[in-house]
N, CA, C and O atoms as a GROMACS GRO file, in nm:
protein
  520
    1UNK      N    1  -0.193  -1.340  -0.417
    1UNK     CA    2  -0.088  -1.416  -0.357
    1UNK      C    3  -0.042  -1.523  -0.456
    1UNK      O    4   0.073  -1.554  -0.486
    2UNK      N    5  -0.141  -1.567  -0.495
    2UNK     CA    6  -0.103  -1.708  -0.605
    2UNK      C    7   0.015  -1.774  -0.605
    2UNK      O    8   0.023  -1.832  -0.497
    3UNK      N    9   0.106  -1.794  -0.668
    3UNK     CA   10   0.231  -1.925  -0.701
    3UNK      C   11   0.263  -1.889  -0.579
    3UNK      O   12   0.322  -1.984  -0.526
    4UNK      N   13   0.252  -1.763  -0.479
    4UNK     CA   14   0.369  -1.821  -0.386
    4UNK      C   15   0.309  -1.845  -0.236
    4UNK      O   16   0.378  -1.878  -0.140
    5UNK      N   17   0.173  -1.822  -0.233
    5UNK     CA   18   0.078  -1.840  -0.129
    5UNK      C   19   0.170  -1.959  -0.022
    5UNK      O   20   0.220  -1.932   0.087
    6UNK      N   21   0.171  -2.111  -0.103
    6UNK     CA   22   0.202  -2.170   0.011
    6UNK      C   23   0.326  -2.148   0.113
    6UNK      O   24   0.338  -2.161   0.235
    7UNK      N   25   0.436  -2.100  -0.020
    7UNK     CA   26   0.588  -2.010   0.087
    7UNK      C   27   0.537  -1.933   0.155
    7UNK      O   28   0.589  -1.939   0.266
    8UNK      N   29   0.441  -1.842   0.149
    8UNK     CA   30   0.441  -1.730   0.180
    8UNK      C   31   0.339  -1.778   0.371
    8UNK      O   32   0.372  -1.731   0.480
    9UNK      N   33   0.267  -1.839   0.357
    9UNK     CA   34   0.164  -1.926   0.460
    9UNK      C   35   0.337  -2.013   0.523
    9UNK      O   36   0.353  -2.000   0.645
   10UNK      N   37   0.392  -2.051   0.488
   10UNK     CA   38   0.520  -2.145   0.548
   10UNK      C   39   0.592  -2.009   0.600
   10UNK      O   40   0.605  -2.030   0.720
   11UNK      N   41   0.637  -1.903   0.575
   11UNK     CA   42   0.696  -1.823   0.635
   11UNK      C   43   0.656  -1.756   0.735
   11UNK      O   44   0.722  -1.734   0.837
   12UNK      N   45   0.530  -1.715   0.709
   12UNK     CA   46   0.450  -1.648   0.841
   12UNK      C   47   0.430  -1.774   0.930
   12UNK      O   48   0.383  -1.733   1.036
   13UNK      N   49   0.442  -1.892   0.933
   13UNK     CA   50   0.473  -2.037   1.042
   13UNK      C   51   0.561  -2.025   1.065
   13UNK      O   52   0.575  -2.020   1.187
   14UNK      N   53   0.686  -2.011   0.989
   14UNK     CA   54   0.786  -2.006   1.097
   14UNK      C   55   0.869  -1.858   1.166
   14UNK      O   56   0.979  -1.829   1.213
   15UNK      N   57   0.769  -1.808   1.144
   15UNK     CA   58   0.849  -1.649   1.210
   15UNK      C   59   0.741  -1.666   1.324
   15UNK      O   60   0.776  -1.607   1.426
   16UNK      N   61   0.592  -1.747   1.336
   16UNK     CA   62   0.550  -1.725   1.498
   16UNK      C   63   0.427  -1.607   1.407
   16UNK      O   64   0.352  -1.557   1.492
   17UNK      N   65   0.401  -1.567   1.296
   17UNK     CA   66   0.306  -1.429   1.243
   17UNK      C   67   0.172  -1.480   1.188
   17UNK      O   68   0.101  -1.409   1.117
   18UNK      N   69   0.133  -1.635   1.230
   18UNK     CA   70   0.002  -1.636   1.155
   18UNK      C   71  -0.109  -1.610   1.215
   18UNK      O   72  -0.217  -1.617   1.158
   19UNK      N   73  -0.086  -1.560   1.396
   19UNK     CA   74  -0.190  -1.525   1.463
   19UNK      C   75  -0.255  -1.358   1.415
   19UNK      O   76  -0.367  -1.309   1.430
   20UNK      N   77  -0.125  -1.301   1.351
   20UNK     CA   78  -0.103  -1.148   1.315
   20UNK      C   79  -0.196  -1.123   1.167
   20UNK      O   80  -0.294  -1.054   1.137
   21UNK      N   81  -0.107  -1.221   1.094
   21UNK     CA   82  -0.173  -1.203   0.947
   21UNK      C   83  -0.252  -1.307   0.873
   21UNK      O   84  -0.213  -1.423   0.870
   22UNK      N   85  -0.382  -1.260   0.802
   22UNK     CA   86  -0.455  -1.294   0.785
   22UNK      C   87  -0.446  -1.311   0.632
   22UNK      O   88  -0.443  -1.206   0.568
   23UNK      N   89  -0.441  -1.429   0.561
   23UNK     CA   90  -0.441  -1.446   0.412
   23UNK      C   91  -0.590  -1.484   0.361
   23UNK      O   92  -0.632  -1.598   0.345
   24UNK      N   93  -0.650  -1.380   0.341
   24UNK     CA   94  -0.785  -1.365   0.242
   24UNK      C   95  -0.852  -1.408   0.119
   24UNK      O   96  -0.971  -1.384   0.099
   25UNK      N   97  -0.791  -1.461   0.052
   25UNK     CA   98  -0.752  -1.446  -0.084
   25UNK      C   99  -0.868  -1.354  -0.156
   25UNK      O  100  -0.883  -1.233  -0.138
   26UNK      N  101  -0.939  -1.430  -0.233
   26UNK     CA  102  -1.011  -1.335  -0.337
   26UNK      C  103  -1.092  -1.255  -0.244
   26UNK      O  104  -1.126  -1.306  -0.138
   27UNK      N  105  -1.123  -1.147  -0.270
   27UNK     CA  106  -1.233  -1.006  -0.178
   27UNK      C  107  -1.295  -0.944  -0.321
   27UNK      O  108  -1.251  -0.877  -0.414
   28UNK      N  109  -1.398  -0.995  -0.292
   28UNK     CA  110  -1.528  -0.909  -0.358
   28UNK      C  111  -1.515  -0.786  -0.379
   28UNK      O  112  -1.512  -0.713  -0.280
   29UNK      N  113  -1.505  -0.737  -0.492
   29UNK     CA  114  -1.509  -0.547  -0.505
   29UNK      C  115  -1.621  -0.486  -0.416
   29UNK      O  116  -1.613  -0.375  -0.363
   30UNK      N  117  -1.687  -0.538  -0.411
   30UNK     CA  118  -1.804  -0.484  -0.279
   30UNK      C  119  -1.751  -0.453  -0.136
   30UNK      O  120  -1.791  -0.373  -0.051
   31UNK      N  121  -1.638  -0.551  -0.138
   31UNK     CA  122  -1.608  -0.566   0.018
   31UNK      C  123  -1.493  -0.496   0.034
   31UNK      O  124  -1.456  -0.480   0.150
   32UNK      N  125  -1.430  -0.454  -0.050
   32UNK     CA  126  -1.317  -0.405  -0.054
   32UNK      C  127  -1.308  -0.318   0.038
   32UNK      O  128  -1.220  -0.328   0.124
   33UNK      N  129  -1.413  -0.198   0.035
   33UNK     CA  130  -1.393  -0.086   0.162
   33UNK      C  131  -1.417  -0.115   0.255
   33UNK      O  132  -1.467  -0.016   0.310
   34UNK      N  133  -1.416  -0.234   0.352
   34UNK     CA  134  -1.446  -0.262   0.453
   34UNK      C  135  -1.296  -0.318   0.514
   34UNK      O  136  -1.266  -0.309   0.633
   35UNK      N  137  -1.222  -0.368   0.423
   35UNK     CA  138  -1.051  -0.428   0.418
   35UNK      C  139  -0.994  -0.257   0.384
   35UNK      O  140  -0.886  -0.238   0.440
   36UNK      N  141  -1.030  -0.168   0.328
   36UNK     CA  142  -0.941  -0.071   0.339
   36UNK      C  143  -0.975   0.012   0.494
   36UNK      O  144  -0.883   0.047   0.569
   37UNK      N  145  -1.094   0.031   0.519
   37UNK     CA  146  -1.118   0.087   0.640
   37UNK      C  147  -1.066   0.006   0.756
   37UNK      O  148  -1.059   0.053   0.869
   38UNK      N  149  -1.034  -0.106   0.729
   38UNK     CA  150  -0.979  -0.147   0.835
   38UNK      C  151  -0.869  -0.118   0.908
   38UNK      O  152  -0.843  -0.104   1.027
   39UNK      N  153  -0.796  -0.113   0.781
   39UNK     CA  154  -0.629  -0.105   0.766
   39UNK      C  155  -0.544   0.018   0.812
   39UNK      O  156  -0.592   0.130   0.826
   40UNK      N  157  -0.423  -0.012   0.833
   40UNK     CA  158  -0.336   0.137   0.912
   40UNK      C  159  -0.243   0.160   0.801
   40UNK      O  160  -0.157   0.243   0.830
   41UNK      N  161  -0.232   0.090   0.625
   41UNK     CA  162  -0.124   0.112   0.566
   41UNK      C  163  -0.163   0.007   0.454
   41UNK      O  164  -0.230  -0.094   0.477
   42UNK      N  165  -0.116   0.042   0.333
   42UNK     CA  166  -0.120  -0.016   0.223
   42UNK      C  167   0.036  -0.066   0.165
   42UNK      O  168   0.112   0.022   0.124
   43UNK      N  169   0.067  -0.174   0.165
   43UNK     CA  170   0.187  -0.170   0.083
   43UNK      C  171   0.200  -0.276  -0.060
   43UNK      O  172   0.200  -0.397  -0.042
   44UNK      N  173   0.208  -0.240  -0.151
   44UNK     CA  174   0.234  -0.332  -0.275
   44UNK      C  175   0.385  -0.324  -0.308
   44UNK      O  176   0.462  -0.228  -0.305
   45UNK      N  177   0.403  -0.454  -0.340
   45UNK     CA  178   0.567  -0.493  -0.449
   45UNK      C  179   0.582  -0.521  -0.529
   45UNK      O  180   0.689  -0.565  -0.570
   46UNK      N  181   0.438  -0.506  -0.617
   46UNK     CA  182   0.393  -0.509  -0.774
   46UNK      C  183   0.504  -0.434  -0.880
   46UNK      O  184   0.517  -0.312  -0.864
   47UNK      N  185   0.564  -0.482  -0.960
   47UNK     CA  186   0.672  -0.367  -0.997
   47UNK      C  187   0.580  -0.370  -1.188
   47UNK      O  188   0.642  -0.339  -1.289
   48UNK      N  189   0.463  -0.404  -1.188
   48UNK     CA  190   0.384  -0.441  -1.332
   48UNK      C  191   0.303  -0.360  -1.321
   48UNK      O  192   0.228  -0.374  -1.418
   49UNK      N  193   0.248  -0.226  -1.218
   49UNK     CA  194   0.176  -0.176  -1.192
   49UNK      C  195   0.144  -0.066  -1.289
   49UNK      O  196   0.147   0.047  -1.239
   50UNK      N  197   0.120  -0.072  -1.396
   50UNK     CA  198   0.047   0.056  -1.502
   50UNK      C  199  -0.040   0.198  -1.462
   50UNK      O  200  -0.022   0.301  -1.525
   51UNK      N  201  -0.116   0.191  -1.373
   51UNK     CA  202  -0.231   0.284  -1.336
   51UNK      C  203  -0.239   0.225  -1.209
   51UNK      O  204  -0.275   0.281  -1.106
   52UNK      N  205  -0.200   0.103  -1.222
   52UNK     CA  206  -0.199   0.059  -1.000
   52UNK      C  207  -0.327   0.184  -0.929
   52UNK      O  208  -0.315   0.291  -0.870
   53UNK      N  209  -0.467   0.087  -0.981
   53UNK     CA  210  -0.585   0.102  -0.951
   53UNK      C  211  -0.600   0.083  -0.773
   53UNK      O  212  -0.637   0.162  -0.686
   54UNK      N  213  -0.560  -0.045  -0.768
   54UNK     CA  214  -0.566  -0.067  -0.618
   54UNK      C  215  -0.455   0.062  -0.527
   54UNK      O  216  -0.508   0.126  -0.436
   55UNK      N  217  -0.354   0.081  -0.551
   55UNK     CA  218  -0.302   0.187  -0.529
   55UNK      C  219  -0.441   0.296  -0.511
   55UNK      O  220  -0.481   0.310  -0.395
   56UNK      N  221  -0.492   0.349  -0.587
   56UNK     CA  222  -0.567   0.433  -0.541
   56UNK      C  223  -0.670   0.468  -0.500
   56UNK      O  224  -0.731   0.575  -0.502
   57UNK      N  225  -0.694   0.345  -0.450
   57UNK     CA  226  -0.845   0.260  -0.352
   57UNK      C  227  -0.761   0.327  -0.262
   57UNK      O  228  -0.791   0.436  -0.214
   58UNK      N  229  -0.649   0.262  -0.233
   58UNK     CA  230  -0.592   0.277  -0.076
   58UNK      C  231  -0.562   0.416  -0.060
   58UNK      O  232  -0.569   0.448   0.059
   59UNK      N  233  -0.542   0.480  -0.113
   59UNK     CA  234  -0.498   0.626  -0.103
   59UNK      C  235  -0.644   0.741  -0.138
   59UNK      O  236  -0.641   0.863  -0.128
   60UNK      N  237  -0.774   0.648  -0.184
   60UNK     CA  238  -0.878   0.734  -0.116
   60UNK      C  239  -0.980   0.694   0.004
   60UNK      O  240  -1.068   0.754   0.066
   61UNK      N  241  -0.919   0.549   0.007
   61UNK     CA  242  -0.903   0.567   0.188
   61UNK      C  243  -0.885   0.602   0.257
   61UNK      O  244  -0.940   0.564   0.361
   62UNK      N  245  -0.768   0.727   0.255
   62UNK     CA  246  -0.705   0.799   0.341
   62UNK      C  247  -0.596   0.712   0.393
   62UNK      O  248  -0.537   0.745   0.496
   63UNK      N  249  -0.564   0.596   0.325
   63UNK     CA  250  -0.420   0.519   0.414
   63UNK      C  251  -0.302   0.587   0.305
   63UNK      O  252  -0.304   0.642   0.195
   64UNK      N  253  -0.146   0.524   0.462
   64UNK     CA  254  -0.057   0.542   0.396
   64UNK      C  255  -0.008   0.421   0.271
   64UNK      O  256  -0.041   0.303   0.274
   65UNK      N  257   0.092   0.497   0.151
   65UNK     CA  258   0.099   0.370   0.111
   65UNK      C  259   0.255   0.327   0.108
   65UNK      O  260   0.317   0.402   0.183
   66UNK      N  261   0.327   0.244   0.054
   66UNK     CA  262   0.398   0.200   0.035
   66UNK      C  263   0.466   0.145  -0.060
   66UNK      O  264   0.469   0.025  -0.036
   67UNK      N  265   0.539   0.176  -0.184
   67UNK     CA  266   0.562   0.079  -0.301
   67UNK      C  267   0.705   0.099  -0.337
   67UNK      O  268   0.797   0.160  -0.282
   68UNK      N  269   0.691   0.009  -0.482
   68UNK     CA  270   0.844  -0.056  -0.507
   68UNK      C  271   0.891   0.087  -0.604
   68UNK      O  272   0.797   0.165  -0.590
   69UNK      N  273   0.965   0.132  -0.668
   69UNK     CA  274   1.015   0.246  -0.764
   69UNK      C  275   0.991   0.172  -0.893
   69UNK      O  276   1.084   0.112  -0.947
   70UNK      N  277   0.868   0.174  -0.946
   70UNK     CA  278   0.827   0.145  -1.047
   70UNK      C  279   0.754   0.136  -1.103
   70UNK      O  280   0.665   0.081  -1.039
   71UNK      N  281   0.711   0.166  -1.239
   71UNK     CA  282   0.594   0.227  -1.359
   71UNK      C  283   0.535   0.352  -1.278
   71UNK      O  284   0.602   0.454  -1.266
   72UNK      N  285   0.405   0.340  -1.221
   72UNK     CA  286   0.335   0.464  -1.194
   72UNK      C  287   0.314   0.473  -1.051
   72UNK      O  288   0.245   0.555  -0.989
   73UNK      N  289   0.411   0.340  -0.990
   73UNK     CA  290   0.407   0.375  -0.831
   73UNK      C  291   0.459   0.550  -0.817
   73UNK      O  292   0.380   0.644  -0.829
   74UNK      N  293   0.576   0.561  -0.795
   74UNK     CA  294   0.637   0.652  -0.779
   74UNK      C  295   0.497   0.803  -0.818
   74UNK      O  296   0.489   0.887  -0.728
   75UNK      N  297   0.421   0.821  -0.917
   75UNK     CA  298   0.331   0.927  -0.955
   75UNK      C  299   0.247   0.882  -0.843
   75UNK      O  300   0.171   0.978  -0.832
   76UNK      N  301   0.225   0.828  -0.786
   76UNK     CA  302   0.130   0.829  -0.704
   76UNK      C  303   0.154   0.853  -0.538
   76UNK      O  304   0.085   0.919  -0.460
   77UNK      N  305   0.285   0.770  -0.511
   77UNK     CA  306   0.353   0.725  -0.407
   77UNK      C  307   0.458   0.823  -0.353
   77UNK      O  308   0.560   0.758  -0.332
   78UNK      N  309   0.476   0.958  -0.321
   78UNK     CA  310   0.511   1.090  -0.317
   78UNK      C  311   0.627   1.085  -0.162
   78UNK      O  312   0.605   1.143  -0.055
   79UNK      N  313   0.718   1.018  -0.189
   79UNK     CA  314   0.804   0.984  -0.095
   79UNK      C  315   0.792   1.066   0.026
   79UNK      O  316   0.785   1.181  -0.016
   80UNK      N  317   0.788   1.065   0.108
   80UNK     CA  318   0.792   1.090   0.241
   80UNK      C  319   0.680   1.197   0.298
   80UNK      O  320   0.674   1.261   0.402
   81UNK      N  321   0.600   1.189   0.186
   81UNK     CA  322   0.448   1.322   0.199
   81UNK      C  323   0.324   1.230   0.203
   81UNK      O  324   0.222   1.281   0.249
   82UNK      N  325   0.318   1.062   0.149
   82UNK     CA  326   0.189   0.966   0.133
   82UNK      C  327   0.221   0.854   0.151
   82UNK      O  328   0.163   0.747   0.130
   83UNK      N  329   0.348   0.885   0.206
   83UNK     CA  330   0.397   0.726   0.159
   83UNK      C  331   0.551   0.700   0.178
   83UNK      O  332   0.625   0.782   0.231
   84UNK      N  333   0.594   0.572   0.126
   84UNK     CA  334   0.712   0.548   0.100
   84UNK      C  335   0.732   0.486  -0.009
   84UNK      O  336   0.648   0.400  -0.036
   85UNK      N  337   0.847   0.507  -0.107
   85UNK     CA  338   0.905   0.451  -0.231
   85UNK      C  339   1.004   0.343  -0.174
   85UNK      O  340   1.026   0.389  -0.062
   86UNK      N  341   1.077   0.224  -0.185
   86UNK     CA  342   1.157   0.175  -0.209
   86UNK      C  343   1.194   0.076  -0.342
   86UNK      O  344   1.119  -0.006  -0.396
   87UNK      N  345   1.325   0.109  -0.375
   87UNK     CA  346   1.397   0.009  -0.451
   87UNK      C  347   1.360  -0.139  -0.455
   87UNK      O  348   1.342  -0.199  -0.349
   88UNK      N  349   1.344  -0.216  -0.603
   88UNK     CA  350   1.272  -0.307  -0.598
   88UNK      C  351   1.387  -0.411  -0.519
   88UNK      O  352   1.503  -0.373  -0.506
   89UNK      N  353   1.348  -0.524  -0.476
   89UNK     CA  354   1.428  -0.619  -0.374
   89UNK      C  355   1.475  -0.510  -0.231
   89UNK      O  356   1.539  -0.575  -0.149
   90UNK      N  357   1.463  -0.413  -0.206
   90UNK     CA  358   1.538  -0.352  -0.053
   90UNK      C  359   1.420  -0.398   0.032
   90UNK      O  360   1.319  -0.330   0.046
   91UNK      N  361   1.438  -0.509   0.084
   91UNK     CA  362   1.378  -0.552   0.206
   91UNK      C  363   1.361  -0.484   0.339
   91UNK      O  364   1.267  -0.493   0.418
   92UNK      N  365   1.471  -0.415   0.348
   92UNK     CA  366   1.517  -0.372   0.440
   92UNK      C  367   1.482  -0.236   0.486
   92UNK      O  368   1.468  -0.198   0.602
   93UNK      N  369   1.468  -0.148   0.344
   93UNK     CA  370   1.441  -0.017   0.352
   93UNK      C  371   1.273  -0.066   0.420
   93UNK      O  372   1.222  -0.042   0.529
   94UNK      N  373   1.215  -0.154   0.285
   94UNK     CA  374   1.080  -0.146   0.302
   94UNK      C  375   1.031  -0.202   0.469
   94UNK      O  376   0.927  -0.154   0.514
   95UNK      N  377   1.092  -0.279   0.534
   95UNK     CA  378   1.026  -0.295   0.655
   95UNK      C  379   1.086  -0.171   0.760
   95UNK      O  380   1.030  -0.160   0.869
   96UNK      N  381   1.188  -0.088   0.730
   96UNK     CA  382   1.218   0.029   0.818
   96UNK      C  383   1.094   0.107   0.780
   96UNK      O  384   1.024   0.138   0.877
   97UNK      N  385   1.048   0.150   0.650
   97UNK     CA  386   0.922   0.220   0.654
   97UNK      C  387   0.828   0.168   0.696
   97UNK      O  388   0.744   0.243   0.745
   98UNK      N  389   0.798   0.011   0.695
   98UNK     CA  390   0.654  -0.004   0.751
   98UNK      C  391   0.687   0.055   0.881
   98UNK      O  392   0.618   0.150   0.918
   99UNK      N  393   0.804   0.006   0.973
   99UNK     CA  394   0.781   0.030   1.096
   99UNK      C  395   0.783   0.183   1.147
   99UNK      O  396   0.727   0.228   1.247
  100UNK      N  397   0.867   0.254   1.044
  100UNK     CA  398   0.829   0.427   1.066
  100UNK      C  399   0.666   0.480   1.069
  100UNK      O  400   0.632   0.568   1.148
  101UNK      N  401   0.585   0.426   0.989
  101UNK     CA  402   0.484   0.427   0.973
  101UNK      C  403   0.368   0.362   1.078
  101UNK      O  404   0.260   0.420   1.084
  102UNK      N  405   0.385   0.269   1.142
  102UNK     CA  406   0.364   0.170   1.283
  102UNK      C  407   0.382   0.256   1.388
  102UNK      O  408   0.306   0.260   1.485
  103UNK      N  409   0.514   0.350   1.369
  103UNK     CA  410   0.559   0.355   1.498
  103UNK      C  411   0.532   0.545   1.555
  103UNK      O  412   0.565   0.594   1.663
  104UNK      N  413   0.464   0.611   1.438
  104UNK     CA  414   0.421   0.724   1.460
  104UNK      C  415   0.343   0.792   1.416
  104UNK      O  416   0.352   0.851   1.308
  105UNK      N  417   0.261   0.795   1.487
  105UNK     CA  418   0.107   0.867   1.490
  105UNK      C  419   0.060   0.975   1.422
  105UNK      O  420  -0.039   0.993   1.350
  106UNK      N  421   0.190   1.074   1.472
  106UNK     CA  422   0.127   1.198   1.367
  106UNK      C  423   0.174   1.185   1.217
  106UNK      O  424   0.113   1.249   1.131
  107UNK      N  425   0.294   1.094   1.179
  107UNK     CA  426   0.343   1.079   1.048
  107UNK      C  427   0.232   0.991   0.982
  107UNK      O  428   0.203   1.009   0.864
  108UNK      N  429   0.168   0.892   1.062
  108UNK     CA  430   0.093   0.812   0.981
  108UNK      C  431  -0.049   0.891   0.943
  108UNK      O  432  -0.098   0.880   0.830
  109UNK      N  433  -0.110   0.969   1.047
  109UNK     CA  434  -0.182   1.098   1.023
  109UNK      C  435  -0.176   1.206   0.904
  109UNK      O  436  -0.277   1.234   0.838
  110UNK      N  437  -0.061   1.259   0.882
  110UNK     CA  438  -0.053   1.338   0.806
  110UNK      C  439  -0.021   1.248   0.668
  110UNK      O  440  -0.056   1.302   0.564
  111UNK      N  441   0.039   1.122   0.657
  111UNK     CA  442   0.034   1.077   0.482
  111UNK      C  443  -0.080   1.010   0.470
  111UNK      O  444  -0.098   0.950   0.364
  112UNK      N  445  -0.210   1.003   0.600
  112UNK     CA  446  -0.317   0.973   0.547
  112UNK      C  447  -0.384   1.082   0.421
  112UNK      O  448  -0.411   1.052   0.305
  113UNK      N  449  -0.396   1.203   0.482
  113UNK     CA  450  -0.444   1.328   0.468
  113UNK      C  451  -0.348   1.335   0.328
  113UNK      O  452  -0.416   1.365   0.230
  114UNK      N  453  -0.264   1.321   0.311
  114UNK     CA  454  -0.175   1.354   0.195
  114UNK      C  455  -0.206   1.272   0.057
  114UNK      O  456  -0.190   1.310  -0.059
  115UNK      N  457  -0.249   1.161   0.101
  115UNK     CA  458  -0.289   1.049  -0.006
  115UNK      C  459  -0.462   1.085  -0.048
  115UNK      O  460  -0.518   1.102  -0.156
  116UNK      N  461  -0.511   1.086   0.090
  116UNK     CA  462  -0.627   1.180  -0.010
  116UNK      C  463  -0.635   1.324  -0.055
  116UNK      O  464  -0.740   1.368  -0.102
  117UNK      N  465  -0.517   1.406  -0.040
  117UNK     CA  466  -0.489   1.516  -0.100
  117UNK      C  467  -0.483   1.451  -0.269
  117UNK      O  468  -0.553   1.491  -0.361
  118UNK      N  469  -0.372   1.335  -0.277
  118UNK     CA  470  -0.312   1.376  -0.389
  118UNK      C  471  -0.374   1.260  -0.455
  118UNK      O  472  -0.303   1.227  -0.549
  119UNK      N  473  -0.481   1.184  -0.444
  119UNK     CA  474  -0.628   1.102  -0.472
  119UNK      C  475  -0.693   1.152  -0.572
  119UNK      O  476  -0.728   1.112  -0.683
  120UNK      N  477  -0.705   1.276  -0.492
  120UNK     CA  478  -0.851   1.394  -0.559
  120UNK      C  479  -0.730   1.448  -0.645
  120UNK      O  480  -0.765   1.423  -0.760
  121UNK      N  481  -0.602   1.512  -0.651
  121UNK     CA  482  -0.530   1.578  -0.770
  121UNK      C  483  -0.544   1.485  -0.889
  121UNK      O  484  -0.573   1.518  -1.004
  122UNK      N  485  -0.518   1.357  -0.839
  122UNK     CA  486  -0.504   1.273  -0.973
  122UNK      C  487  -0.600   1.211  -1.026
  122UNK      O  488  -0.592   1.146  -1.130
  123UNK      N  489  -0.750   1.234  -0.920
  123UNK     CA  490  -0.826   1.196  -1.016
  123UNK      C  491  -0.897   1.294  -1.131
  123UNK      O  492  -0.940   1.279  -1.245
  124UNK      N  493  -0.880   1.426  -1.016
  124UNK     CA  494  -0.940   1.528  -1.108
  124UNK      C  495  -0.845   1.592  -1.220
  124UNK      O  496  -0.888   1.683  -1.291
  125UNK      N  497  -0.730   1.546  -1.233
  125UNK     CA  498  -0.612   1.562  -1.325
  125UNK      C  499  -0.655   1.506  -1.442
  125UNK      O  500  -0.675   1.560  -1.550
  126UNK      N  501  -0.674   1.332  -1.392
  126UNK     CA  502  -0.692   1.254  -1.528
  126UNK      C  503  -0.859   1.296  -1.580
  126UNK      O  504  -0.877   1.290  -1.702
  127UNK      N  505  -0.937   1.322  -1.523
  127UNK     CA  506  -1.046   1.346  -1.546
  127UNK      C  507  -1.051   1.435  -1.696
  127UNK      O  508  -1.091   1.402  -1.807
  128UNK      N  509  -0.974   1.601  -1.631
  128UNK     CA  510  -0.958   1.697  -1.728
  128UNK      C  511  -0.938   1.648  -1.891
  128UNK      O  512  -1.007   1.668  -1.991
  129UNK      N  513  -0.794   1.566  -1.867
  129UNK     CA  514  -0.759   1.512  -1.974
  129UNK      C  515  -0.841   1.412  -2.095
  129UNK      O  516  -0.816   1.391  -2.213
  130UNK      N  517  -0.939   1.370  -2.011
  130UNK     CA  518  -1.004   1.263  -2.066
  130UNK      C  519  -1.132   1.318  -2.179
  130UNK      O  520  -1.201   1.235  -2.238
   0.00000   0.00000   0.00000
């Protein structure tokens, strides 16, 4: 969260969302699978993402994910089969997908299953190569 934590804590105050969301900050790599098992959805707006590691924590979680169209989101982030892509700044797209994703069961079901489909392709992809 860093530089923008305190906007970001001031916005969820005034939309009425701090009973909803929970700002964590640092999580122990230990603990990490206990914050992914929790979760119904992964979304990052990282647009610096190289190998976007955390990206594929969440996607061998079995969650859906969510990201911006950029560096190696998109190779990972398989539009409408694991996930959703949006354009960097579309606010708009991106909260219509969270809520597509919120709002149906078997879609959020099947890009679970899809993200750890395509988890295991890319790890055993890069593996080969290595």
């Amino acid at each position: 969260m860093g530089a923008e934590q305190v906007k970001l804590k001031a916005l969820t105050s005034d939309l009425g969302s701090q009973k909803t969301l929970l700002f964590t900050g640092f999580i122990p790599n230990e603990d990490l699978p206990v914050f992914y098992a929790s979760s119904d959805c992964f979304v990052i707006a990282g647009i610096a993402e190289l190998q976007s590691i955390v990206t594929m924590e969440a996607m061998a979680s079995g969650l859906p994910v969510i990201g911006v169209n950029a560096v190696a989101l998109p190779e990972l982030i398989h539009h409408q089969e694991n996930g959703f892509v949006y354009e960097e700044g579309d606010s708009k797209s991106l909260s219509g997908f969270i809520s597509t994703i919120f709002s149906d069961k078997a879609l959020h079901e099947k890009m679970s299953q899809k993200s750890l489909e395509i988890y295991s392709i890319t790890i055993l992809t890069r593996h080969e190569t290595v």
